[in-house]
DRENVO-577213 format. One record per residue: residue number from 1; chain; residue in one letter; x, y, z of N, C-alpha, C in turn. Coordinates in steps of 0.02 Angstrom, whole numbers. Example, Ala and Ser with C-alpha at 12.3 -4.5 7.8 and 13.67 -1.06 7.14 Angstrom:
! residues 2
NODE pos unit code n.east n.north   n.up ca.east ca.north  ca.up c.east c.north   c.up
NODE   1    A    A    660    -284    390     615     -225    390    660    -165    390
NODE   2    A    S    642    -112    354     684      -53    357    645       2    394
***
This chain:
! residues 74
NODE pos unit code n.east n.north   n.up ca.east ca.north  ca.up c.east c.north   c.up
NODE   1    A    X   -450     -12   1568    -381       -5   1547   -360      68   1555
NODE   2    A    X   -280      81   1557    -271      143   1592   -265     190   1506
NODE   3    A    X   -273     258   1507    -307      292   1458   -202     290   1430
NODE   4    A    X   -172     276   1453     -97      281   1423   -106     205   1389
NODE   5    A    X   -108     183   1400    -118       97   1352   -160     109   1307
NODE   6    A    X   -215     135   1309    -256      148   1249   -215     205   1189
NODE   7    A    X   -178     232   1226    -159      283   1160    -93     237   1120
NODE   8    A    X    -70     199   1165       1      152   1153    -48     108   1104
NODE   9    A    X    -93      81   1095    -122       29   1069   -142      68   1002
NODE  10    A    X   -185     127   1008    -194      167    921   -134     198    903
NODE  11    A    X    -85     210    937     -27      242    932     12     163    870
NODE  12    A    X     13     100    890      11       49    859    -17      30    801
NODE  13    A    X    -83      58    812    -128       31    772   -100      72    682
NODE  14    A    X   -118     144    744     -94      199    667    -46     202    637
NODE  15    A    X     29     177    681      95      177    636     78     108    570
NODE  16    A    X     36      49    597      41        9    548     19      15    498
NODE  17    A    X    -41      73    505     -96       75    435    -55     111    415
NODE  18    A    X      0     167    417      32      198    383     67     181    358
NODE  19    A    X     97     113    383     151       78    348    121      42    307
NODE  20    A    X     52     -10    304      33      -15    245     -5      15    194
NODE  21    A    X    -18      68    198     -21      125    154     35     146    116
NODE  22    A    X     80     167    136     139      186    115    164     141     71
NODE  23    A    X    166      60     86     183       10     55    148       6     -9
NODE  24    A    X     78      18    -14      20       10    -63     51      52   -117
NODE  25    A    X     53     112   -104      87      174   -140    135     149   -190
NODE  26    A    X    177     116   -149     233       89   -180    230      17   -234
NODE  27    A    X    206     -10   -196     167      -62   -248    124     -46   -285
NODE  28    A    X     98      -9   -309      30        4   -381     99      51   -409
NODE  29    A    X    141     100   -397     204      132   -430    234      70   -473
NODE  30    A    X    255      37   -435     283      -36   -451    252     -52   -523
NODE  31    A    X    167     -72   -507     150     -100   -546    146     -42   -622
NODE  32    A    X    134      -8   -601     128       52   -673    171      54   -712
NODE  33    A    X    230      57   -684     299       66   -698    324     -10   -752
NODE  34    A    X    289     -73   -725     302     -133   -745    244    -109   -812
NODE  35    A    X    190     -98   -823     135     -106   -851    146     -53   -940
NODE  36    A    X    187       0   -919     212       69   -959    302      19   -999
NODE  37    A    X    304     -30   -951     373      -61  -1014    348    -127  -1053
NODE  38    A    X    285    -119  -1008     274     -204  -1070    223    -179  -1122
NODE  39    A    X    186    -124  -1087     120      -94  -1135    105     -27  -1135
NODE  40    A    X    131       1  -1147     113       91  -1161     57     122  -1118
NODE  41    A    X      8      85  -1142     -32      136  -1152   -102      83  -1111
NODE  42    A    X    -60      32  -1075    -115      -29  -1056   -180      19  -1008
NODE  43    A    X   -233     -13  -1017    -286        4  -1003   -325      13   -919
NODE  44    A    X   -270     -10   -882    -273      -33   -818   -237      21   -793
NODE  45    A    X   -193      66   -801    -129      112   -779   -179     154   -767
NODE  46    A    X   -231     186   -797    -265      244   -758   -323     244   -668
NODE  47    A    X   -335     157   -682    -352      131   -620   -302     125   -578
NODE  48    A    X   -234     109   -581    -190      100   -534   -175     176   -527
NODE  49    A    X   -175     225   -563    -171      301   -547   -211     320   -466
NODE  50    A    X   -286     271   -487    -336      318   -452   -332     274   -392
NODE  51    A    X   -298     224   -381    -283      181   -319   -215     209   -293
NODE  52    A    X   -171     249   -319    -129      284   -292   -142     341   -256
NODE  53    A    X   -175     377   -329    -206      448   -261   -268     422   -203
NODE  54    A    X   -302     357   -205    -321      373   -147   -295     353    -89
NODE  55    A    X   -224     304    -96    -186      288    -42   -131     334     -5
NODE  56    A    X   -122     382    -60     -98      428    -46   -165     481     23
NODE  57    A    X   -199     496     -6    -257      504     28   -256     486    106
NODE  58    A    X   -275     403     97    -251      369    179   -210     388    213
NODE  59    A    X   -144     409    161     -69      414    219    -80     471    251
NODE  60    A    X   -109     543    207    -108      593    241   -187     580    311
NODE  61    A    X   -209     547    303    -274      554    358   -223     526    426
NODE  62    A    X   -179     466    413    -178      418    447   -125     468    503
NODE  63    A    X    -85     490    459     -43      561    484    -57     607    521
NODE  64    A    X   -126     630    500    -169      682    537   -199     621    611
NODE  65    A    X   -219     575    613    -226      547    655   -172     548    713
NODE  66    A    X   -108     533    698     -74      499    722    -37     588    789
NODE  67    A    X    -37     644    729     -44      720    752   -112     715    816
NODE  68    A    X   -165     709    817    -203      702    833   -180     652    911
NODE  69    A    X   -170     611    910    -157      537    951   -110     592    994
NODE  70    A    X    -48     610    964      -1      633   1003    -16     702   1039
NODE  71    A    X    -79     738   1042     -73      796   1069   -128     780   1137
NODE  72    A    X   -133     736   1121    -200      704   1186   -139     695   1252
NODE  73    A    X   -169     718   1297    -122      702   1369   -131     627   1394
NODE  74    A    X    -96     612   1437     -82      533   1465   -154     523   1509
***
């Protein structure tokens, strides 16, 4: 396969993981946010903390990837 299709294909690959990353982020926010009006102080909110920072985590790698992808020639 020609080395421009391969970058079109992780070039693909990486916008999606970013998009569901990004999404994740937003959904465990979601859920905290739901979890802090029905229960203060519920016991689960510091795990959805630590599933935020590490998706947050992903977005920035997936980013650095994607920096990465784009400086490679055709």
């Amino acid at each position: 396969m020609d080395r421009r299709l391969y970058r079109e294909l992780w070039r693909l690959r990486f916008e999606k993981m970013l998009k569901l990353e990004e999404e994740s982020v937003k959904d465990y926010q979601t859920l905290i946010e739901e979890c802090r009006r029905k229960h203060k102080d519920h016991s689960i909110i510091p795990h959805f903390e630590k599933l935020i920072a590490d998706e947050k985590k992903h977005v920035a790698l997936v980013k650095e990837l994607l920096q990465i992808l784009n400086r490679q020639s055709d």
